[in-house]
N, C-alpha and C positions, 0 to 999 in steps of 0.2 A: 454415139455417146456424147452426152452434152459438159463441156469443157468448163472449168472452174469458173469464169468469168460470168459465163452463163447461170451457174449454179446461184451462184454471189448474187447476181442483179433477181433471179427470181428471188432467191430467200429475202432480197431486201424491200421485193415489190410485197409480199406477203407479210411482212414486218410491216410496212406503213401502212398496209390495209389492215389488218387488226389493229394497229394505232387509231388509224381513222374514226374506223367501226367504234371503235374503246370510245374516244371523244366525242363521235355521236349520242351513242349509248346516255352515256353521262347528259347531255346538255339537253337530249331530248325528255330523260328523266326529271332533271330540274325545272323542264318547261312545264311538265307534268304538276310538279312540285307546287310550283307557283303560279299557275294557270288561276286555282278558285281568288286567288287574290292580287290577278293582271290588274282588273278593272279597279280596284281600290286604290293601288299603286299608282297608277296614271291618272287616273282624279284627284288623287293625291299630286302628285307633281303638278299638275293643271293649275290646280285652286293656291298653291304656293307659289308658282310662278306669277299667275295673275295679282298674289296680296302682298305680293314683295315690298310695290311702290307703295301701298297704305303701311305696312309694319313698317317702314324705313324713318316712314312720316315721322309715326307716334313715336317710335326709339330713339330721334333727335329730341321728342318734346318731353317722354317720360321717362328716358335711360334706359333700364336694363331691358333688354330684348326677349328672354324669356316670357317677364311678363306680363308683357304688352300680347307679346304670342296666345297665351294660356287664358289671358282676357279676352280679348279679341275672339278667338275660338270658342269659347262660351258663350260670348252675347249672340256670335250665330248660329250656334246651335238653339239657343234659346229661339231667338228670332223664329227658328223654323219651327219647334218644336210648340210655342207656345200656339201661336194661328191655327196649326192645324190640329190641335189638340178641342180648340175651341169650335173650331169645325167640325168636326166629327161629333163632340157632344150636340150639336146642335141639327145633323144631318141621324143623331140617333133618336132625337130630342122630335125632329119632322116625323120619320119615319115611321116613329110609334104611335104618333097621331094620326098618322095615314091608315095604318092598318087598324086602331080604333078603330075611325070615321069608314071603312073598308067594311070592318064587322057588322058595325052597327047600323050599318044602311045609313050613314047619316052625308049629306051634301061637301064634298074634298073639293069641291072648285068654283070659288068665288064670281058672285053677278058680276056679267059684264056691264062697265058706264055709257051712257049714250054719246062718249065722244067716241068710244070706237068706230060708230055709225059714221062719223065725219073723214073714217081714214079714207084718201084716195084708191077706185078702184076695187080691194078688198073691203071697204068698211062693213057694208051689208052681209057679205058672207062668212065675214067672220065675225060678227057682231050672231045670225043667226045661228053660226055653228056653238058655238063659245057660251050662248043662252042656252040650246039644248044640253049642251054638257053640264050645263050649271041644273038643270031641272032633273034630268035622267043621266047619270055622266057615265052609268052603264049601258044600258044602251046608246048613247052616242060614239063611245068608246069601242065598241062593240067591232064597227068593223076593222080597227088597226090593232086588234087585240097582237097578232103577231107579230107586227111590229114594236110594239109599246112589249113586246116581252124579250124581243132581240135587244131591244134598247136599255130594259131592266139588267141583261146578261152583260151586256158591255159596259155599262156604266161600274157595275160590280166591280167588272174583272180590271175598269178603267182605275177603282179605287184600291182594288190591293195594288196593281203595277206601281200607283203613285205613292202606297206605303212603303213598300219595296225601294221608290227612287229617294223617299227623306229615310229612311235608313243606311240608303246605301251614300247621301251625300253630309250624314254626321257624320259617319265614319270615315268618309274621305276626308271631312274637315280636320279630323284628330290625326288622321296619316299627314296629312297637308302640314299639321300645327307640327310636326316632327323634323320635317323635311326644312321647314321656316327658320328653326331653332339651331339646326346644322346648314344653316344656309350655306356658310363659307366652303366648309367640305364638302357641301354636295354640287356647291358651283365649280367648284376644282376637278373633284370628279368627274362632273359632265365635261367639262373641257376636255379632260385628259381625253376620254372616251372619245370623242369628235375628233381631237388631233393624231389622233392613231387611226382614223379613219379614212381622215379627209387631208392628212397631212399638217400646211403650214394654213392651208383655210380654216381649219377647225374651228378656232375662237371666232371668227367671222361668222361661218354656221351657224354653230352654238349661241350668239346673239342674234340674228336672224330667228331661228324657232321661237327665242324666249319673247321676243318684240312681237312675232306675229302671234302668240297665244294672248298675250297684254290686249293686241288687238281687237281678237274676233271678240276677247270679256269685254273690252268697254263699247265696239262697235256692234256686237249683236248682243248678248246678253245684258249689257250694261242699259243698251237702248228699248231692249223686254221689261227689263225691272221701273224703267222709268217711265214707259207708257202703260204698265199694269198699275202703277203704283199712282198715276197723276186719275185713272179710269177710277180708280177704288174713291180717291177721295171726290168723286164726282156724284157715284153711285152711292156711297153712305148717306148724304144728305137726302137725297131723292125716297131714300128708301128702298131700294131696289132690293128684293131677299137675296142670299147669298150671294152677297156681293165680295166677298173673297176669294171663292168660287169661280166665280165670274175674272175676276181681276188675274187670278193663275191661269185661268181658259186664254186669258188676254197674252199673258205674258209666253205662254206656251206657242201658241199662234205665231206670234212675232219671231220668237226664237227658229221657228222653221219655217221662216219670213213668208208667212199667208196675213194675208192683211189682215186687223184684230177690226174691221168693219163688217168680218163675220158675225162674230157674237154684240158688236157693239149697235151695228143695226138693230137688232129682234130689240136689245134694249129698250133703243128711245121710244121704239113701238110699243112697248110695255108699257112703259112711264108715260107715254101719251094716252094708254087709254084709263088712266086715273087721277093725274096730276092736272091744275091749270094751266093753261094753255103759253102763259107766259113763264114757266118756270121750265114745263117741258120745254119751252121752244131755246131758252137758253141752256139748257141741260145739251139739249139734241148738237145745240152749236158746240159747245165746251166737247162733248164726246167726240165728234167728226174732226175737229181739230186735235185731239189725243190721236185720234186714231189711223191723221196722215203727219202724227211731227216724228215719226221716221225718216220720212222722206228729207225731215230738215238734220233730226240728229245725227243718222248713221253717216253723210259723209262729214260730217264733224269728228267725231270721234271715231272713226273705223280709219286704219291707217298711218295715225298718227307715231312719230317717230321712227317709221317702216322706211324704208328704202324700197317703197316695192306699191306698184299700181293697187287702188281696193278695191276692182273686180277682180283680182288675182285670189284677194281676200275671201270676198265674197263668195265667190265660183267653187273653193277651196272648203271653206266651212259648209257652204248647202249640200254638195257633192259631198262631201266626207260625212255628215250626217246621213244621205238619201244612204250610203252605204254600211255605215257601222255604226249607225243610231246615235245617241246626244256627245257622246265621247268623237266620233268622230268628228263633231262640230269643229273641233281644238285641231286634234290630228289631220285633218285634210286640209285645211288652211296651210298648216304646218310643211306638210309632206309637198303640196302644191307649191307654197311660198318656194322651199329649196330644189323644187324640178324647174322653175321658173328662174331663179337663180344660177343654175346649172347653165338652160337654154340659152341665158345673157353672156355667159362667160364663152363658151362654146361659137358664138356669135360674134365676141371680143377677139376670140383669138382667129377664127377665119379673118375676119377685118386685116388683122395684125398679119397675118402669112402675105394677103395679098398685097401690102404696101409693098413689101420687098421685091414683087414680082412686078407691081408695076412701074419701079425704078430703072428695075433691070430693061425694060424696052425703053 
C-alpha cells in the first residue's frame, strides 16, 4: 500500500505535468498563430532598428516624430515601388516586341560591330557566333534551345520571388514605421525581456544585438546600395539596357558578398562592342573601380560603434543568410555577435579563477 506522502508527491508530479502540457499547448498554439507573420515581424524590427539613427536625425530637425515616421515610410515605399513599376512596364513593353519579332520571323538580335573582332582571344568567335544569330537567330539558337528554356523558367520564377520580396518589404516598412512610433515602449520591453533572461547583462545584450544589426545595414547592405547605385549612374549614360536590372543584380550580388565583377564584367564587354574606344575604355575603368570599392567601404563602415571584431560580423551575416536566407543576414550576425560575447566572458572569468590560484603557490 503506498503511504500518504507517496500519494501527495505523485498527485503533485501529475499536477505539474498537466500544468506543463496546458503551457505547452498554449505557446505552441500561438506559435501557430503567429508563424504566417514571424517573418514580417522581424523585418519589421530589423528595418526599425536599422532607421532609428536616421528618424532621430530628422525628429531633432523637424519635431514631431510621428511624422517624420509616416514620411519617411512613404518616400520608401515610394522609392521601391515607383523603379520597379517602371521596370516591369518596360520588361512588358520588351517582351511584346519579342514575341511580335518571334511571330513575324522578323530579326530580335542586333548586327554585331567590327570592334568585337578586336576582343582579346574571343573576338573572332564571338564576333562569328553573334553574326550568325543576327542572320538566322533560329537556327543558331537552335542548339541551346534547352538551355535558353531552363533560363526562360528561372528568370520567371526569378521575377515573381522578386515580386513577392517588394511586397513583402513594403509591408515590413509599415510594421517597421509602427515599431519607430512606439520606439520608447518597445525599447523598454525589449530590455525587460533580455533582463529576465540574461539577468543584470541584459541592457548590455540588448545593445549589443541593436549595434550589430546597425552594422551588418550599413556594413553589407548599406555597401550593396552604394555600389548598385554608383554602377547604375555609370551605366545610364553608356546606354546600357536595363540598367536597373542590372544595378539590383549588382546590389543583390554584393549582399551575399560575390563579387558584383560577375555581372559588371559581360558589361564593359557589351559596351565595348558598340561604344568608342575611348569612352568604353573609361566606362570599363569607372565600373572595375565600383566593383572593388567594397573592399575599401565595408571595413569602413562594417563594425562601427561595435565592441566586437568584423569578421565576427562578417562570418555571422554570410553564415546566417547561407542558412535562413536574407532575414538571416541580421539574425546570424546577431546570434553570432552574443555566442562570441558569451566565449569572451567565459574566458574572462577562467582568467579571473586562475589569479587566485596562482597566488595561492
Amino acid at each position: 500500500m503506498p503511504s500518504k506522502i507517496e500519494n501527495e508527491k505523485v498527485g503533485t508530479a501529475i499536477e505539474i505535468a498537466i500544468k506543463l502540457g496546458f503551457l505547452f499547448l498554449v505557446l505552441y498554439i500561438s506559435y501557430l498563430i503567429v508563424k504566417p507573420f514571424l517573418a514580417l515581424i522581424l523585418w519589421g524590427i530589423i528595418l526599425a532598428v536599422a532607421f532609428e539613427p536616421l528618424v532621430k536625425r530628422l525628429q531633432k530637425r523637424f519635431g514631431n516624430r510621428k511624422k517624420v515616421v509616416i514620411a519617411m515610410t512613404t518616400a520608401m515605399i515610394l522609392v521601391l515601388v515607383i523603379p520597379a513599376w517602371s521596370l516591369s512596364d518596360s520588361l512588358v513593353a520588351s517582351t511584346s516586341k519579342l514575341l511580335a519579332a518571334v511571330h513575324g520571323n522578323e530579326q530580335i538580335i542586333p548586327p554585331p560591330t567590327e570592334q568585337v573582332k578586336s576582343w582579346p582571344l574571343v573576338g573572332e568567335k564571338v564576333y562569328d557566333l553573334w553574326n550568325k544569330a543576327h542572320n538566322d537567330w533560329r537556327e543558331a539558337l537552335a542548339p541551346f534551345k534547352e538551355q535558353i528554356k531552363a533560363f526562360i523558367l528561372k528568370l520567371i520564377s526569378m521575377l515573381k520571388s522578386g515580386a513577392m520580396t517588394l511586397l513583402l518589404t513594403i509591408v515590413s516598412l509599415v510594421v517597421a514605421a509602427f515599431f519607430l512610433i512606439g520606439k520608447e515602449a518597445n525599447t523598454a520591453f525589449y530590455h525587460r525581456i533580455m533582463r529576465r533572461i540574461l539577468g543584470e547583462r541584459g541592457d548590455e545584450w540588448a545593445d549589443i544585438s541593436v549595434l550589430t544589426i546597425r552594422s551588418v545595414a550599413t556594413g553589407v547592405v548599406g555597401v550593396a546600395v552604394i555600389q548598385s547605385a554608383l554602377a547604375l549612374v555609370g551605366m545610364v549614360p553608356m546606354g546600357v539596357p536595363l540598367a536597373p536590372l542590372w544595378a539590383l543584380i549588382i546590389m543583390f550580388l554584393t549582399i551575399i558578398q560575390l563579387p558584383a565583377l560577375i555581372v559588371i564584367g559581360p558589361i564593359i564587354a557589351y559596351v565595348y562592342s558598340y561604344a568608342e574606344g575611348t569612352p568604353a575604355t573609361i566606362f570599363a575603368v569607372y565600373m572595375l573601380v565600383v566593383g572593388a570599392s567594397d573592399g575599401v567601404l565595408k571595413p569602413m563602415l562594417m563594425g562601427r560603434g561595435v565592441d566586437l571584431p568584423m569578421l565576427v560580423i562578417l562570418i555571422g551575416a554570410i553564415g546566417g543568410m547561407m542558412l535562413m536566407g536574407m532575414i538571416g543576414l541580421f539574425l546570424g550576425a546577431v546570434i553570432l555577435a552574443l555566442a562570441y560575447k558569451l566565449f569572451y566572458l567565459w574566458l574572462a572569468e577562467t582568467e579571473t579563477n586562475d589569479v587566485p590560484a596562482a597566488n595561492q603557490q
